[in-house]
N, CA, C and O of each residue as an XYZ file, in Angstrom:
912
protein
N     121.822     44.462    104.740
C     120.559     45.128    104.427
C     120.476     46.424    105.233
O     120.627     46.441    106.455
N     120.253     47.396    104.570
C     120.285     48.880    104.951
C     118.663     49.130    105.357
O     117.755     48.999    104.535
N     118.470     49.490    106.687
C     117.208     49.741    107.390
C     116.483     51.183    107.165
O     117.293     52.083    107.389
N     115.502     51.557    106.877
C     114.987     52.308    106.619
C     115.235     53.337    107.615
O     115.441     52.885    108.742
N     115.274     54.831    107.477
C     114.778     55.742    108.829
C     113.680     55.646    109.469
O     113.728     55.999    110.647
N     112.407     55.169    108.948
C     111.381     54.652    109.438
C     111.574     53.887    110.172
O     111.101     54.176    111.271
N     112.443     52.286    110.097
C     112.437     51.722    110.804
C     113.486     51.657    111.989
O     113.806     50.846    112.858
N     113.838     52.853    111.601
C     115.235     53.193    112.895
C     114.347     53.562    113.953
O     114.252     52.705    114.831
N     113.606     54.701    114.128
C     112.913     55.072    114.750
C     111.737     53.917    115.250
O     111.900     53.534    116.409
N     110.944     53.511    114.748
C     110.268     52.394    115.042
C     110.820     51.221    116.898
O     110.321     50.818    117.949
N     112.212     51.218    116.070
C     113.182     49.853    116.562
C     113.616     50.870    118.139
O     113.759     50.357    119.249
N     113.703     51.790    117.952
C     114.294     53.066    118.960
C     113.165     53.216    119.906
O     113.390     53.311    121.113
N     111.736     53.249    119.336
C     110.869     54.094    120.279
C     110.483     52.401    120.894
O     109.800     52.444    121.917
N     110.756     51.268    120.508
C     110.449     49.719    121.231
C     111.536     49.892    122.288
O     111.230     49.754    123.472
N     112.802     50.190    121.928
C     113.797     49.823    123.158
C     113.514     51.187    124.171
O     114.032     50.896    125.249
N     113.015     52.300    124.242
C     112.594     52.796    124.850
C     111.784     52.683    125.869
O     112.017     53.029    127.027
N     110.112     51.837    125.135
C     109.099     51.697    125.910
C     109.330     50.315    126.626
O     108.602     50.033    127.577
N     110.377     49.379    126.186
C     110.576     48.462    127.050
C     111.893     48.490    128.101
O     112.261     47.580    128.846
N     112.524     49.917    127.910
C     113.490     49.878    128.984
C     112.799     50.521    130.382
O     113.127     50.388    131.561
N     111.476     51.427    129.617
C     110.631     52.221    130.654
C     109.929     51.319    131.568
O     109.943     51.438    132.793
N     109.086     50.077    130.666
C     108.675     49.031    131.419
C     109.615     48.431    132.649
O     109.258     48.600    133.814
N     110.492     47.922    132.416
C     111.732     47.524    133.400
C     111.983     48.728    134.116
O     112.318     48.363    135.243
N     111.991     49.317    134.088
C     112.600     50.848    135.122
C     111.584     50.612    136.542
O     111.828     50.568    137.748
N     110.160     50.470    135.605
C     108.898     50.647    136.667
C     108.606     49.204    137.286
O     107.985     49.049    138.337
N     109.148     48.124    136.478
C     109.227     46.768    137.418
C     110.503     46.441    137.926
O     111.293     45.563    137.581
N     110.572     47.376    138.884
C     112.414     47.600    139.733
C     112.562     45.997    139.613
O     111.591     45.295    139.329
N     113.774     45.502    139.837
C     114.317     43.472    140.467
C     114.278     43.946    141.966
O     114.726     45.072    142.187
N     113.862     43.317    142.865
C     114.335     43.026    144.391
C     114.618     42.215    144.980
O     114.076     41.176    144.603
N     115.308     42.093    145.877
C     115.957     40.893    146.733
C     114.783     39.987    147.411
O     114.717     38.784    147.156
N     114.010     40.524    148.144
C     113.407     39.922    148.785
C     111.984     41.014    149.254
O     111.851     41.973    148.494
N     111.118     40.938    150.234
C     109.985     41.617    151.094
C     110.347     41.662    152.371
O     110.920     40.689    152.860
N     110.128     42.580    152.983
C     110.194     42.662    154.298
C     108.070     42.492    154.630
O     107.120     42.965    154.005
N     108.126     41.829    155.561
C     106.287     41.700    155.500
C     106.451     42.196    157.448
O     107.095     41.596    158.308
N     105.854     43.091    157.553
C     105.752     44.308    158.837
C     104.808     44.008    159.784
O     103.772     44.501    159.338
N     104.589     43.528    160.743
C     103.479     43.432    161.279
C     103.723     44.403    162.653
O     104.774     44.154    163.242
N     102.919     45.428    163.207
C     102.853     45.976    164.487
C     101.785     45.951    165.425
O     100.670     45.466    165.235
N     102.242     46.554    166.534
C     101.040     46.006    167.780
C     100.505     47.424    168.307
O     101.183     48.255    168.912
N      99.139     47.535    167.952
C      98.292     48.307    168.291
C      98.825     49.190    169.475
O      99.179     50.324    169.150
N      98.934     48.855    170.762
C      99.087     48.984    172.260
C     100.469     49.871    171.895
O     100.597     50.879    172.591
N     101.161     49.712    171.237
C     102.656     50.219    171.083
C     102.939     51.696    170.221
O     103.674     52.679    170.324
N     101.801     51.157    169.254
C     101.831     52.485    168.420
C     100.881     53.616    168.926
O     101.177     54.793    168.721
N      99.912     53.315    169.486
C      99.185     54.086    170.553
C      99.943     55.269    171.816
O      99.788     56.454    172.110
N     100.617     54.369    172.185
C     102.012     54.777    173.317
C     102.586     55.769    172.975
O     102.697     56.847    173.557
N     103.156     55.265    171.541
C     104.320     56.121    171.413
C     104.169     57.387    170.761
O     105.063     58.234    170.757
N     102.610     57.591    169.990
C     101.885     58.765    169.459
C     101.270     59.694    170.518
O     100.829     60.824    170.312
N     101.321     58.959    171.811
C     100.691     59.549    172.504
C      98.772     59.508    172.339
O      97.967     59.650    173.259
N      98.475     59.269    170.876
C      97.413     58.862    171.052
C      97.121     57.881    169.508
O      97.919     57.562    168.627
N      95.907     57.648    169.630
C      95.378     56.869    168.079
C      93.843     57.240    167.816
O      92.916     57.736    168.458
N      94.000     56.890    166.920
C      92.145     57.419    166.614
C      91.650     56.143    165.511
O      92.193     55.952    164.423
N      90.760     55.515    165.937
C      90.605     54.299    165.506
C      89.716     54.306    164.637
O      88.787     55.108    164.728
N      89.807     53.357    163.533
C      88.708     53.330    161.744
C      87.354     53.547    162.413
O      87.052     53.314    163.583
N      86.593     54.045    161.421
C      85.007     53.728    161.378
C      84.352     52.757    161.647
O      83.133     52.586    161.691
N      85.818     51.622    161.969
C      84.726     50.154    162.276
C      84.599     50.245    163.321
O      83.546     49.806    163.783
N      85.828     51.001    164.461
C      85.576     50.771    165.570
C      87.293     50.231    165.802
O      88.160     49.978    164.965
N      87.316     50.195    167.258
C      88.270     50.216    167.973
C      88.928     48.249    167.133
O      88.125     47.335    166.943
N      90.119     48.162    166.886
C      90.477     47.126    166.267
C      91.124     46.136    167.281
O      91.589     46.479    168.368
N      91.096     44.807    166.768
C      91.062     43.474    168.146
C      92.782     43.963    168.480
O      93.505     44.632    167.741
N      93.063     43.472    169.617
C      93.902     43.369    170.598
C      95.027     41.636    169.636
O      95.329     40.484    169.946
N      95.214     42.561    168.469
C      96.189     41.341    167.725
C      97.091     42.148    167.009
O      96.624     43.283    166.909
N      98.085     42.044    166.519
C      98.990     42.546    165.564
C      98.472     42.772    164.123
O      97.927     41.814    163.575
N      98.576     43.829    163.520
C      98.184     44.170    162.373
C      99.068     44.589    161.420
O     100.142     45.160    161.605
N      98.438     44.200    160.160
C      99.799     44.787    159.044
C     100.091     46.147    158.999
O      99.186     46.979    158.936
N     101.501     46.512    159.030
C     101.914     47.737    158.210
C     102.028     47.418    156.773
O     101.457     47.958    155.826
N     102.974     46.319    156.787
C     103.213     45.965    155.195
C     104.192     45.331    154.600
O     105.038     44.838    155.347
N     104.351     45.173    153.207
C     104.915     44.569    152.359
C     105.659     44.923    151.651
O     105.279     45.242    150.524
N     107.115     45.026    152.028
C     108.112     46.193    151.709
C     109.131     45.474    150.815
O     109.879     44.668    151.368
N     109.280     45.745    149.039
C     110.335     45.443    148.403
C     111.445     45.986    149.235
O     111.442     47.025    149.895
N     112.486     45.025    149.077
C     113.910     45.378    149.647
C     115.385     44.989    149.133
O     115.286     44.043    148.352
N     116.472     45.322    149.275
C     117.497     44.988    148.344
C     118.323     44.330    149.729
O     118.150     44.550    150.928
N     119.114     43.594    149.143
C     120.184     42.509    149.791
C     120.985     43.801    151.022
O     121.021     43.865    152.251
N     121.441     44.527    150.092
C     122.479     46.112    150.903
C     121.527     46.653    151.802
O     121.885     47.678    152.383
N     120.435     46.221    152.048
C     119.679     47.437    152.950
C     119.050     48.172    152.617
O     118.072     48.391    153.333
N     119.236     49.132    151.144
C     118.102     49.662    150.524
C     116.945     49.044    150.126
O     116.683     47.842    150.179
N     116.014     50.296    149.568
C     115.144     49.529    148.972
C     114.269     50.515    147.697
O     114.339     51.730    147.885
N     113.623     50.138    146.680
C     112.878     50.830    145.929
C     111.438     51.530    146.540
O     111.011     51.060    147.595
N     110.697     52.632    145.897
C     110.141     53.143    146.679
C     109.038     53.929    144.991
O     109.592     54.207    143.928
N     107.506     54.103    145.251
C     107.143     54.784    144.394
C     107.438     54.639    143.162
O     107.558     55.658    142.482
N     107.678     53.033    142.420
C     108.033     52.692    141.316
C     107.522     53.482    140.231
O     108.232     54.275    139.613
N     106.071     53.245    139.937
C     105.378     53.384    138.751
C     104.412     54.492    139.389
O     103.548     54.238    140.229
N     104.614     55.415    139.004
C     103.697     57.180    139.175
C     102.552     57.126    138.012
O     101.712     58.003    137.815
N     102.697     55.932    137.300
C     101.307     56.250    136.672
C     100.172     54.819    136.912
O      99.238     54.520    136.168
N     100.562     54.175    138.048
C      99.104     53.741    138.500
C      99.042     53.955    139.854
O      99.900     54.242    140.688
N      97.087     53.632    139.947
C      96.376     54.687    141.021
C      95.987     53.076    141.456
O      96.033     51.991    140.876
N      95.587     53.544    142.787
C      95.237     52.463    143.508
C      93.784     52.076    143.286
O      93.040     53.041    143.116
N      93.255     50.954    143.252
C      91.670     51.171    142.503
C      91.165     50.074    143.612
O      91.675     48.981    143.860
N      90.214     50.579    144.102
C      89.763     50.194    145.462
C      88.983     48.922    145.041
O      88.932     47.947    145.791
N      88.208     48.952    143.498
C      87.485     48.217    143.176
C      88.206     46.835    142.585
O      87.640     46.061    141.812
N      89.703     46.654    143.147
C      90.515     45.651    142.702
C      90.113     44.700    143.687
O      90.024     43.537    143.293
N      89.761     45.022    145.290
C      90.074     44.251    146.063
C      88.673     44.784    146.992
O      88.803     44.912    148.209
N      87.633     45.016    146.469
C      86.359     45.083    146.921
C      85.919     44.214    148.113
O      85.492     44.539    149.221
N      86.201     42.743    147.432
C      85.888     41.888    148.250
C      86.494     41.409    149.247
O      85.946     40.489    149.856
N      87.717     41.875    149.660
C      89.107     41.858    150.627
C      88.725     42.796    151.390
O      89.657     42.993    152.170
N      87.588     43.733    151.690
C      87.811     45.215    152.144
C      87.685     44.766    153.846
O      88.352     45.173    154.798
N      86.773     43.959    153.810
C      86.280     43.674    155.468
C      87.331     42.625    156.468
O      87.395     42.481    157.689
N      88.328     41.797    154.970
C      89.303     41.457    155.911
C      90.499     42.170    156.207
O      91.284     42.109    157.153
N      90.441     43.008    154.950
C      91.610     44.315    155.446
C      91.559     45.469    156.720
O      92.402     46.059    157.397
N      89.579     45.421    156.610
C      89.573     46.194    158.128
C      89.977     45.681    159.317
O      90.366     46.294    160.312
N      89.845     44.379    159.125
C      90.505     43.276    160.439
C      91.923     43.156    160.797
O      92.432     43.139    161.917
N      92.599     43.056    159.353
C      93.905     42.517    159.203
C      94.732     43.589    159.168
O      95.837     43.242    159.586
N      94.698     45.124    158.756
C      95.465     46.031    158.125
C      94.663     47.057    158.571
O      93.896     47.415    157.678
N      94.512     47.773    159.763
C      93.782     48.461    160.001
C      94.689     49.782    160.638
O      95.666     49.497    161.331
N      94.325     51.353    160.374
C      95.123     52.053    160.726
C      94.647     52.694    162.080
O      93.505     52.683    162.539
N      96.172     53.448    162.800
C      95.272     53.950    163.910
C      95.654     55.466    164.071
O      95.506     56.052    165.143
N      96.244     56.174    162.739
C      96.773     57.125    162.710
C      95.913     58.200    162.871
O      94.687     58.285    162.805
N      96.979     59.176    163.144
C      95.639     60.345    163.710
C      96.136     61.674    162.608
O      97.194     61.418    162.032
N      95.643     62.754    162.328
C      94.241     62.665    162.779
C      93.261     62.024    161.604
O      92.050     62.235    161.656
N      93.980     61.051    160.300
C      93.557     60.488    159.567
C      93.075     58.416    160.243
O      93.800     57.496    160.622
N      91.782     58.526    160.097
C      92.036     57.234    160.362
C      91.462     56.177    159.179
O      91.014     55.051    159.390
N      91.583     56.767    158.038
C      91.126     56.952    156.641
C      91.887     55.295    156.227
O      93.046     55.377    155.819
N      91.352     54.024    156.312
C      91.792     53.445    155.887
C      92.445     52.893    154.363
O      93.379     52.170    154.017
N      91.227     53.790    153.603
C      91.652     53.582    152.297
C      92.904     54.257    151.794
O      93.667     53.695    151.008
N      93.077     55.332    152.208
C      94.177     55.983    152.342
C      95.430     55.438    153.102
O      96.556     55.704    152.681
N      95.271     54.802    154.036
C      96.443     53.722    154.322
C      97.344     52.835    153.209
O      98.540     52.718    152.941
N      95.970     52.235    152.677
C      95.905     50.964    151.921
C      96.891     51.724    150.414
O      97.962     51.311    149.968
N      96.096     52.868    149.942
C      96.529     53.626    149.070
C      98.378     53.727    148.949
O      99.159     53.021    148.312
N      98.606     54.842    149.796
C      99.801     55.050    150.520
C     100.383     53.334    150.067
O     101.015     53.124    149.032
N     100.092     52.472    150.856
C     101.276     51.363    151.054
C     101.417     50.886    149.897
O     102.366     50.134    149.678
N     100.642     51.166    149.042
C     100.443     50.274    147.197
C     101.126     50.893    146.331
O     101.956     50.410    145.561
N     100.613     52.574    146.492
C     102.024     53.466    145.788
C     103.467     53.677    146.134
O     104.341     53.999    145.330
N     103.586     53.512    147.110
C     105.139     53.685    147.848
C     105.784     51.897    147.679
O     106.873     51.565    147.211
N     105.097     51.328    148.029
C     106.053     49.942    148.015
C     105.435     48.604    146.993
O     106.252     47.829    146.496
N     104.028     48.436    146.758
C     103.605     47.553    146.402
C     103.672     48.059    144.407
O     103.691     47.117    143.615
N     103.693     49.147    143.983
C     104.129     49.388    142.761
C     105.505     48.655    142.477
O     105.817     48.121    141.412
N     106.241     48.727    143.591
C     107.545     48.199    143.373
C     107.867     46.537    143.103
O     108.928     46.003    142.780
N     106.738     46.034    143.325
C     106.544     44.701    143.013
C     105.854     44.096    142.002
O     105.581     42.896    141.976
N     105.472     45.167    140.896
C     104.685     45.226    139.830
C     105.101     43.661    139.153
O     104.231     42.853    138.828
N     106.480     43.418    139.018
C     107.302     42.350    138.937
C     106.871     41.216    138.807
O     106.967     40.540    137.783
N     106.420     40.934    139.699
C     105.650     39.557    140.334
C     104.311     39.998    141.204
O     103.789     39.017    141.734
N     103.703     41.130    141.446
C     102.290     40.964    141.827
C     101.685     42.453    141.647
O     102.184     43.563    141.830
N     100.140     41.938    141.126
C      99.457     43.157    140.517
C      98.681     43.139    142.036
O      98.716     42.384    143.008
N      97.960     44.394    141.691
C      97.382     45.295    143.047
C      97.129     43.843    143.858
O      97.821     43.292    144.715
N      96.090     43.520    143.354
C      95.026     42.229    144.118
C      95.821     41.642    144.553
O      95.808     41.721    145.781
N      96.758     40.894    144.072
C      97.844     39.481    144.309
C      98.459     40.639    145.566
O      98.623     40.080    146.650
N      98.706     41.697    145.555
C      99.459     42.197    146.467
C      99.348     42.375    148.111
O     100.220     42.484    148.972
N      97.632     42.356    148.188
C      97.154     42.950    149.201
C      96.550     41.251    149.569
O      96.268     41.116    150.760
N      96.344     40.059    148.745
C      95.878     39.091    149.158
C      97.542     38.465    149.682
O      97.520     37.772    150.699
N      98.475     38.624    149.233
C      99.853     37.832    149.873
C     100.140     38.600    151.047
O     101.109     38.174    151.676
N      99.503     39.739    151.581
C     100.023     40.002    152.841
C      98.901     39.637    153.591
O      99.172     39.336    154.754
N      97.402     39.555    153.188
C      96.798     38.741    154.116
C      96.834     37.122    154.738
O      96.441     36.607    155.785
N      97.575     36.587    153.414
C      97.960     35.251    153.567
C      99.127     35.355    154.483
O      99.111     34.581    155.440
N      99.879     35.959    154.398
C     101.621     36.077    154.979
C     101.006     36.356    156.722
O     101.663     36.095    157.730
N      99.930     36.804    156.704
C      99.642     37.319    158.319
C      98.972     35.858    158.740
O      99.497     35.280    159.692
N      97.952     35.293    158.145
C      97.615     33.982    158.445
C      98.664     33.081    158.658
O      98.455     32.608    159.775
N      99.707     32.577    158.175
C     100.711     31.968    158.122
C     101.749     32.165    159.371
O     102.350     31.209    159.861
N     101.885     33.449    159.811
C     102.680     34.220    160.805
C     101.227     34.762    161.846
O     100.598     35.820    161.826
N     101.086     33.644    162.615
C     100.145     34.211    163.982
C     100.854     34.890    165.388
O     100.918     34.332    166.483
N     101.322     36.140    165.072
C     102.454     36.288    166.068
C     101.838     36.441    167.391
O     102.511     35.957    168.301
N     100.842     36.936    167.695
C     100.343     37.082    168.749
C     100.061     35.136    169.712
O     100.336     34.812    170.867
N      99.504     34.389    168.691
C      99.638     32.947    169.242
C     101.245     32.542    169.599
O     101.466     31.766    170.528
N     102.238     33.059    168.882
C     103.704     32.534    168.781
C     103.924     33.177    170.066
O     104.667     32.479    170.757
N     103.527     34.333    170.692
C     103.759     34.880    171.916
C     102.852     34.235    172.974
O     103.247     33.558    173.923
N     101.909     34.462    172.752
C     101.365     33.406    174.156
C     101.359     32.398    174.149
O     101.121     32.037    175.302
N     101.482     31.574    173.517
C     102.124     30.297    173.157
C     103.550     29.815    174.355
O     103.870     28.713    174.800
N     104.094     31.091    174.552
C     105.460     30.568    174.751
C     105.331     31.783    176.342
O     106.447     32.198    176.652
N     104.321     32.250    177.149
C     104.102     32.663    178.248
C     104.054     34.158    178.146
O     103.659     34.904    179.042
N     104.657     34.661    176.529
C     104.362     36.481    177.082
C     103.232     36.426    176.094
O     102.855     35.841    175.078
N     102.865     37.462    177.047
C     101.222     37.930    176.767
C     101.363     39.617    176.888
O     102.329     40.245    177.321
N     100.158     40.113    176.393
C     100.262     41.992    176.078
C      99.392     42.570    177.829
O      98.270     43.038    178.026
N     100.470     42.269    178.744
C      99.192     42.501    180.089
C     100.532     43.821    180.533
O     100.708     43.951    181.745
N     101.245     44.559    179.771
C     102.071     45.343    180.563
C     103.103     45.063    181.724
O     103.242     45.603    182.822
N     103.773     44.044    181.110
C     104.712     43.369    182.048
C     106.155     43.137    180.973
O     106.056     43.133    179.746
N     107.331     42.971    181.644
C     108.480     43.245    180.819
C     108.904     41.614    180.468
O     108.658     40.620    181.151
N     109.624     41.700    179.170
C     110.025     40.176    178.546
C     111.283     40.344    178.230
O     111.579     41.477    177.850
N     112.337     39.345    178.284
C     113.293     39.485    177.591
C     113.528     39.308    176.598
O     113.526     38.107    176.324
N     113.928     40.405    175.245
C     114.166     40.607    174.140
C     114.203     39.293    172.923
O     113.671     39.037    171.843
N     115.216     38.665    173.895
C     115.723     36.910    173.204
C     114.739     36.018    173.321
O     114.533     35.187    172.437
N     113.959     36.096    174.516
C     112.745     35.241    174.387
C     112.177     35.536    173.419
O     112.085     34.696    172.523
N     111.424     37.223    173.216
C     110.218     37.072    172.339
C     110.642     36.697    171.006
O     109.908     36.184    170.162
N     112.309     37.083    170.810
C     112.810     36.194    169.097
C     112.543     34.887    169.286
O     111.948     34.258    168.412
N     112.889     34.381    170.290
C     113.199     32.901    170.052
C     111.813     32.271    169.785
O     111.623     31.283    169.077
N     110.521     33.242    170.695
C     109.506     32.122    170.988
C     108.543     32.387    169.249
O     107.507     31.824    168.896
N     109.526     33.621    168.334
C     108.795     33.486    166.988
C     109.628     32.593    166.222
O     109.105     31.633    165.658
N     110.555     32.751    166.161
C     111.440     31.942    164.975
C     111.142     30.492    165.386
O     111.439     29.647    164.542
N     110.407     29.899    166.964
C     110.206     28.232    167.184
C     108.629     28.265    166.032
O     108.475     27.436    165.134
N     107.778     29.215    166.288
C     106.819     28.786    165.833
C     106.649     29.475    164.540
O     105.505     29.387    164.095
N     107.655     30.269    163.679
C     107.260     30.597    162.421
C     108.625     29.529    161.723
O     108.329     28.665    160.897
N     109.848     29.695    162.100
C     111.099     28.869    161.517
C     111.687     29.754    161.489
O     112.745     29.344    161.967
N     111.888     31.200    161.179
C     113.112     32.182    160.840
C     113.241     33.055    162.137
O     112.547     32.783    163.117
N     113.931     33.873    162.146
C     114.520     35.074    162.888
C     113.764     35.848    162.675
O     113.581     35.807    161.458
N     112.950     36.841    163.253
C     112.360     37.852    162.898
C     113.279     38.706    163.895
O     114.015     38.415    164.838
N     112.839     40.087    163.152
C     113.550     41.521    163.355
C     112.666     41.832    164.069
O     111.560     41.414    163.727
N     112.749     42.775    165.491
C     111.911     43.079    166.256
C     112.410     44.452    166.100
O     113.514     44.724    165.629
N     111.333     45.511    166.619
C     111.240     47.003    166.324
C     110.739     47.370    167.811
O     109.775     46.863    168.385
N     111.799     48.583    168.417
C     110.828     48.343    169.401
C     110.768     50.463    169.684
O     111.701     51.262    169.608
N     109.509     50.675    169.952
C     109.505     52.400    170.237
C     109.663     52.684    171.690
O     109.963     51.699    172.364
N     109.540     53.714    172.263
C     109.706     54.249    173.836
C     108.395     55.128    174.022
O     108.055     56.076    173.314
N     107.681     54.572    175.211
C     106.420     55.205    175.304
C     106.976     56.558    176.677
O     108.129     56.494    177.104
N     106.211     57.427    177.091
C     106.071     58.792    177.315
C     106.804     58.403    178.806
O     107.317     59.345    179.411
N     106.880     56.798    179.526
C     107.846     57.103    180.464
C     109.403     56.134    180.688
O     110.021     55.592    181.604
N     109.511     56.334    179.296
C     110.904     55.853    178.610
C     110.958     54.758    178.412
O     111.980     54.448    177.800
N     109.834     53.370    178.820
C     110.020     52.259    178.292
C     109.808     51.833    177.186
O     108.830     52.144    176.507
N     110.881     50.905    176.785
C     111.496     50.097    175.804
C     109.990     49.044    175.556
O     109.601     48.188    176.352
N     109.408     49.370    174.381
C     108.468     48.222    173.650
C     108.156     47.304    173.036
O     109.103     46.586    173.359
N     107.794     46.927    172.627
C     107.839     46.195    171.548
C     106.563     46.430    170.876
O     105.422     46.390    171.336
N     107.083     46.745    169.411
C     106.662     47.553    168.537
C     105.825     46.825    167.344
O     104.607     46.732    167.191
N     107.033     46.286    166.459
C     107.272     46.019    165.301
C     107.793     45.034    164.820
O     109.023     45.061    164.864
N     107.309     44.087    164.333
C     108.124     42.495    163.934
C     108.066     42.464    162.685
O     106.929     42.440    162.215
N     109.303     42.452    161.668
C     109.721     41.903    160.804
C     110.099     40.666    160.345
O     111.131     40.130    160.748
N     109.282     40.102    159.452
C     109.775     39.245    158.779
C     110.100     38.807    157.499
O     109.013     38.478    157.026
N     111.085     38.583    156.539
C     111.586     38.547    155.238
C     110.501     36.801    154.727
O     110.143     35.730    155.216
N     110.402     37.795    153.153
C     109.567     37.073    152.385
C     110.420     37.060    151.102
O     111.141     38.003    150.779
N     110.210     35.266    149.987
C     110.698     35.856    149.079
C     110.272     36.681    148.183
O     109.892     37.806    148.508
N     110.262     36.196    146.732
C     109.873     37.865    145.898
C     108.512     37.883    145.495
O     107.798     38.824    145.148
N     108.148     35.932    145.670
C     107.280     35.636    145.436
C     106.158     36.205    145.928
O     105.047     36.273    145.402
N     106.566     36.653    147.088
C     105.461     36.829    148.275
C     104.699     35.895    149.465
O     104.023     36.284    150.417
N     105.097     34.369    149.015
C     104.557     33.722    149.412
C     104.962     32.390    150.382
O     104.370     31.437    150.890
N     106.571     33.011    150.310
C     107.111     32.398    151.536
C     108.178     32.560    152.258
O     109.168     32.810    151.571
N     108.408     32.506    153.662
C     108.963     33.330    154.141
C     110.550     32.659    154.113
O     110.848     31.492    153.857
N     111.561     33.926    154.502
C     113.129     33.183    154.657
C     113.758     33.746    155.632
O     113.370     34.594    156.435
N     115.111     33.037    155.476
C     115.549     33.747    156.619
C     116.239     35.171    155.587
O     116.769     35.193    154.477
N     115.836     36.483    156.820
C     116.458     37.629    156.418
C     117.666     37.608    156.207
O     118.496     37.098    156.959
N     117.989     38.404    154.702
C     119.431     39.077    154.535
C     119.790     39.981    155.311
O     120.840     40.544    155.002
N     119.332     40.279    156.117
C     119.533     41.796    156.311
C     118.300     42.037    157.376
O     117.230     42.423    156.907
N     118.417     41.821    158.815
C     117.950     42.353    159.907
C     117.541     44.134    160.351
O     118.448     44.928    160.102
N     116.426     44.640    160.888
C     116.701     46.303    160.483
C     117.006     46.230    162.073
O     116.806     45.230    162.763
N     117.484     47.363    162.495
C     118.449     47.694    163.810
C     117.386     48.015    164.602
O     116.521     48.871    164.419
N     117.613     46.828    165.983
C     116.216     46.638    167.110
C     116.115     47.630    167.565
O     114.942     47.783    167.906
N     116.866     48.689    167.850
C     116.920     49.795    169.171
C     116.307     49.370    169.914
O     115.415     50.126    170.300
N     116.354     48.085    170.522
C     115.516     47.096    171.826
C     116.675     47.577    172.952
O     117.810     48.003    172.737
N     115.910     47.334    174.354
C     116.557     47.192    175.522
C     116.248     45.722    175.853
O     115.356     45.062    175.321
N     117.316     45.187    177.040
C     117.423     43.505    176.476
C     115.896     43.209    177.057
O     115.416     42.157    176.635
N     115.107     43.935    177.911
C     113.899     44.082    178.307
C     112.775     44.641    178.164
O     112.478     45.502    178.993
N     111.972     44.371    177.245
C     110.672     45.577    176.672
C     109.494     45.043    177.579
O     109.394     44.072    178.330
N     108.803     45.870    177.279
C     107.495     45.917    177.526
C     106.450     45.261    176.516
O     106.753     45.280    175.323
N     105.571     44.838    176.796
C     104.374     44.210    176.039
C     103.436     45.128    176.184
O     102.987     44.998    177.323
N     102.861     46.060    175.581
C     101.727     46.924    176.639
C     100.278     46.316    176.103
O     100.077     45.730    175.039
N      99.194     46.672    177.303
C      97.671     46.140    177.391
C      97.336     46.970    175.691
O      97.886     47.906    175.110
N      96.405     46.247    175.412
C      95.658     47.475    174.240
C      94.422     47.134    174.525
O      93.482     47.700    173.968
């Protein structure tokens, strides 16, 4: 049976709009889910300028929820034609000021945080989670992962005193189960921090594994915890 030109075109402009669909719902390996410590990022900016709510608690807060590939890469800015719509997650807003709070300067524009992390990485998960599902699995993923309890729990605490590197892994992976990736910056009189804790999620979002793929500590075997 000989197909019409009509329906050539028809059949052409479908495999099009569904190869475009797939383009913008990248596949990924896994999430990297980011959590950092106030006191550290403060340090190493030299300064912070804290939300409209006010100065944020003395706990680890999200950066985020990062599609990632097995090799180390990762996708980035999937889909350029959706906008972040604040009115997705209205009712999330007051635990996001708690949970995900920025301390960047001279913006301390949280919505604009939130924005930023949804277009750059959370488009990339279009896959398996729309805006809402996106920003509620990293509040769940932070409930689940109490890193600040997993640290005093196990004797280091944020009072500006130095820990060894292997402890603070060990004393997360006893109380979460995996390895986390530690991040650590250098504050203004060269000490080694601790920054940044990584931990791998699957694609689901909703539970954690052990990482493929660790990101490189630039730790000294001794950091610092600093006061915030």
């Amino acid at each position: 049976m000989k197909l019409s030109s009509c329906s050539i075109i028809i059949i052409n402009l479908f495999l099009v709009l569904n190869f475009s669909v797939l383009c913008l719902s990248q596949d990924f390996d896994f999430f990297y889910f980011v959590q950092q410590w106030p006191g550290s990022y403060c340090d190493s900016k030299q300064h912070c300028c804290y939300p409209k709510t006010g100065k944020p608690a003395a706990d680890f807060g999200i950066h985020g929820l990062w599609p990632n590939y097995n090799d180390g890469g990762y996708p980035s800015n999937c889909d350029p034609d959706t906008r972040f719509d604040k009115s997705e997650i209205s009712d999330l807003i007051r635990t996001m000021e708690k949970e995900w709070p920025t301390l960047s300067c001279p913006s301390n524009d949280e919505i604009k945080f939130w924005t930023h992390e949804w277009l750059k990485h959370g488009t990339c998960s279009e896959s398996e989670l729309d805006q809402r599902q996106y920003f509620e699995a990293a509040i769940a993923l932070k409930r689940k992962a109490n890193l600040l309890n997993a640290l005093t729990n196990a004797g280091i605490k944020p009072n500006d005193e130095f820990y060894k590197l292997e402890d603070i892994r060990d004393a997360i992976k006893e109380a979460i189960g995996y390895t986390p990736g530690i991040e650590c910056n250098v504050d203004s009189f060269g000490h080694s921090q601790l920054y940044q804790v990584y931990l791998c999620v699957d694609t689901s979002g909703s539970g954690f594994i052990e990482c493929p793929l660790l990101p490189r500590a630039r730790c000294g075997s001794n950091i610092q915890f600093p006061k915030f």
